[in-house]
C-alpha positions in Angstrom: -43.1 -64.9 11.0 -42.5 -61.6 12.3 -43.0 -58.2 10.3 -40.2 -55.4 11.4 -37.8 -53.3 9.7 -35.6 -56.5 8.1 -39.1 -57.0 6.5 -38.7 -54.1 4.1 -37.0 -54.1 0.7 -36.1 -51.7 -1.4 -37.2 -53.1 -5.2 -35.0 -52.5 -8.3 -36.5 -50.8 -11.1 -36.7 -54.5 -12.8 -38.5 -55.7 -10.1 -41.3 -53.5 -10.3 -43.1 -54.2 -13.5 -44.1 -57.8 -12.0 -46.6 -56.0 -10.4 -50.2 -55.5 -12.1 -50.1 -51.9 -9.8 -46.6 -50.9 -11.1 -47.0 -52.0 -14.5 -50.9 -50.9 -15.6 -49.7 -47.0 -14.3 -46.6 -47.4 -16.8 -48.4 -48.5 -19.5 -51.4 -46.1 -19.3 -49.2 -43.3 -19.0 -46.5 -44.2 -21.8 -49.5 -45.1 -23.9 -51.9 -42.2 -23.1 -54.7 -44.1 -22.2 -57.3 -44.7 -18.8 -55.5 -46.2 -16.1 -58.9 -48.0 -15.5 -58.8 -49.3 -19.0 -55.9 -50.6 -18.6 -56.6 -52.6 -15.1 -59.5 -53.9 -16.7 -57.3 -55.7 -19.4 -55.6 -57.2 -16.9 -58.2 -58.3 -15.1 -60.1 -59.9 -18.1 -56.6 -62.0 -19.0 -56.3 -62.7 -15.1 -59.9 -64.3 -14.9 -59.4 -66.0 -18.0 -56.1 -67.2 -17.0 -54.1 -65.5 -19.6 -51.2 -63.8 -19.6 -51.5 -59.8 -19.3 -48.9 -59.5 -22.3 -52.2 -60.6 -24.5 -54.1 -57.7 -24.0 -50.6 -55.5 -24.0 -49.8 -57.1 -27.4 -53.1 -56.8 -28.9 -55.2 -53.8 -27.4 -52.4 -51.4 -26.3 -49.9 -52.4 -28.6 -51.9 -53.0 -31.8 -49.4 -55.5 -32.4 -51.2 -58.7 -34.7 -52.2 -61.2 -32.4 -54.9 -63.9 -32.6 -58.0 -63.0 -30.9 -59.2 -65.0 -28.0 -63.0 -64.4 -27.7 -63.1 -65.6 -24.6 -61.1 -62.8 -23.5 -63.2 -59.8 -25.1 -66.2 -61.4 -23.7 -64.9 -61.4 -20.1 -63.5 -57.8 -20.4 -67.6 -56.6 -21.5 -68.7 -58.3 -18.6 -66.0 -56.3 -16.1 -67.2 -53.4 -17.9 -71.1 -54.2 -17.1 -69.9 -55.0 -13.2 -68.3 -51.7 -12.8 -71.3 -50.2 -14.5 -74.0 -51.4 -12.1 -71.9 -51.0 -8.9 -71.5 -47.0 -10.3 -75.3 -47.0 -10.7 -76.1 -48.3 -7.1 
C-alpha cells in the first residue's frame, strides 16, 4: 500500500467525534473541565473494555447511571501512573 496524496481525506464534521482526540477536546471544552481529566476517563473505560459513553454519561454528564467499580478503580490507578512518571 502506498501513502500519497489519494491517501488523504477530508473528514465530515460527523466523522470526527469517533476519535478519542477529537471527541475528549469537545467535551472538556463544552463541559469546562481538564482536557487531561477527560482522557483519563477514556482511558479507564478503554482498559476496562467499556464504552467511553460510560464515563460521559456518568462523570461529565451527571446523568444516573449504575456504577461499575471496576471502572473507578482503574481510573485511580491511571491517576497514580501519571503521578509517579511526573515525580521521576
Amino acid at each position: 500500500m502506498t501513502y500519497d496524496k489519494k491517501s488523504i481525506r477530508i473528514l465530515r464534521e460527523e466523522e470526527i467525534d469517533r476519535f478519542d482526540w477529537s471527541r475528549t477536546a469537545r467535551l472538556a471544552d463544552e463541559h469546562h473541565l481538564p482536557l487531561e481529566w477527560v482522557k483519563r476517563g477514556f482511558e479507564a473505560a478503554r482498559r476496562i473494555g467499556a464504552d467511553p459513553e460510560y464515563f460521559v454519561q456518568k462523570y461529565i454528564l451527571k446523568a444516573e447511571t449504575a456504577a461499575i467499580p471496576e471502572f473507578e478503580a482503574v481510573f485511580l490507578e491511571i491517576v497514580r501512573e501519571e503521578r509517579d512518571r511526573n515525580q521521576r
